[in-house]
N, C-alpha and C positions, 0 to 999 in steps of 0.2 A: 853517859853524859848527853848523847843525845834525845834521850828521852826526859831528861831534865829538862831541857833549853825546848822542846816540842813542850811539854808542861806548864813549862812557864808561858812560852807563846799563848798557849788558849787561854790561862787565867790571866790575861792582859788583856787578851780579844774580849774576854766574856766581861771586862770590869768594865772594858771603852764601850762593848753594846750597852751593858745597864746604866753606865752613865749618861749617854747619850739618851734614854729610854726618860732615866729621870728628870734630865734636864731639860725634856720635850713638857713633858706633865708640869716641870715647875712652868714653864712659859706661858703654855696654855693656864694652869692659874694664877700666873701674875695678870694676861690678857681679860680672865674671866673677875677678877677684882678689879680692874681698873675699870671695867662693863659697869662691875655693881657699884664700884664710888659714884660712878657720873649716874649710873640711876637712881642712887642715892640724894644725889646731888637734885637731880630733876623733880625727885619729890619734895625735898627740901626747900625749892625755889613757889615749885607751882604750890599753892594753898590745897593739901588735902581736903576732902570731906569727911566730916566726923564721922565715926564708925566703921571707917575702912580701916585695916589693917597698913 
């Protein structure tokens, strides 16, 4: 019994670190797309010059 409930303790720790792990990654690319709208946004505003990508 004990080493059930020790069992389960780790595959709860290990599920809270990766979730926590993942949840870092999503933020940082929610942070890195809202970067790239608004420089989206700044090229859309300013008139490129032809031939630029």
């Amino acid at each position: 019994m004990l080493t059930y409930v020790c069992v389960l303790a780790f595959f709860l720790f290990g599920y809270m670190w990766l979730r926590g792990i993942v949840l870092r990654q999503e933020k940082m690319r929610w942070a890195r797309r809202r970067q790239w709208r608004r420089w989206m946004l700044d090229q859309l505003t300013k008139e490129p010059p032809e031939g630029e990508d």
